[in-house]
C-alpha positions as CSV (number, residue, x, y, z in Angstrom):
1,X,30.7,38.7,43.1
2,X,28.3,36.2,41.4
3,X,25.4,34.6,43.2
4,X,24.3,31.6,42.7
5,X,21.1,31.7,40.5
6,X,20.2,28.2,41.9
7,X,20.9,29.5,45.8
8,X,16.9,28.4,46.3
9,X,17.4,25.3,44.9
10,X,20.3,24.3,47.0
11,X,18.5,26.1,49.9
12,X,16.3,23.2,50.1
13,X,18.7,20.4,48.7
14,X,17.0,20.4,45.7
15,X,19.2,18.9,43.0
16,X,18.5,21.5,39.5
17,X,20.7,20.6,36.7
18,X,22.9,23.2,35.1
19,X,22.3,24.9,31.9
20,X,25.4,22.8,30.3
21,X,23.3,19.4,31.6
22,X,20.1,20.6,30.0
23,X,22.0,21.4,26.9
24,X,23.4,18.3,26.6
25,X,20.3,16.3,27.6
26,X,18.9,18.3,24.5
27,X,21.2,17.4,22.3
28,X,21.4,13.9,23.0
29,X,17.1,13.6,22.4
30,X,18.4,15.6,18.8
31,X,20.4,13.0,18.2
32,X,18.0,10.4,18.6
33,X,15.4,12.1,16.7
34,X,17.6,12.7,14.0
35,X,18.6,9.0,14.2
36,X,15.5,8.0,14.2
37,X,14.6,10.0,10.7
38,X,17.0,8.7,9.0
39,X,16.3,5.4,9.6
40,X,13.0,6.1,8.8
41,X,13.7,8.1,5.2
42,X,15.9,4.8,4.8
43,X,12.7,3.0,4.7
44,X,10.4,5.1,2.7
45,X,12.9,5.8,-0.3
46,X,13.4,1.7,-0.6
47,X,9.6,1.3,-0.9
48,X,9.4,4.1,-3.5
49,X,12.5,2.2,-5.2
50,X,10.3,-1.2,-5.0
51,X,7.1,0.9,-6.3
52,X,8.8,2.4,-9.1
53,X,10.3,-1.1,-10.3
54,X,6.8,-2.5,-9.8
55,X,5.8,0.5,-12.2
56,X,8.0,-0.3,-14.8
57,X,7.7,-4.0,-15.0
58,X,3.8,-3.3,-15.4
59,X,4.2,-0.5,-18.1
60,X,6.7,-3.1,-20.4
61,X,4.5,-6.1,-20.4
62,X,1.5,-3.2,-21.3
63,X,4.1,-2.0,-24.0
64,X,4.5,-5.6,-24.9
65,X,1.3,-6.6,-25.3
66,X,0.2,-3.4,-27.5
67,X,3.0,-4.1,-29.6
68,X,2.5,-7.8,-30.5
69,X,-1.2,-6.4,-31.5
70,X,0.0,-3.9,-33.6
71,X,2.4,-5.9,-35.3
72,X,0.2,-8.2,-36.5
């Protein structure tokens, strides 16, 4: 037979979780984390989007303005 590898534990009325408890607590703050990423890569790759369009819009009026020099 199986003892109980909490026996202490219960000795004393000390509630321990089980290993499936703690896995699943683990898994939940995971989840979170994960959650919590995401939302966060979200963010930073629409601010690089805005930078890069900032980029550009600076770069054509520069192209604009060198060309209406050298046109004339």
């Amino acid at each position: 037979m199986k003892q109980n590898p909490y026996w202490f534990f219960n000795k004393w009325g000390i509630e321990e979780p089980s290993p499936i408890e703690i896995l699943s607590q683990k898994i939940q703050q995971l989840e979170d984390r994960v959650t919590v990423l995401e939302d966060e890569n979200i963010g930073l790759t629409n601010a690089l989007y805005e930078v890069e369009n900032s980029l550009d819009a600076r770069i054509d009026i520069i192209v604009d303005k060198f060309r209406t020099e050298w046109d004339v």
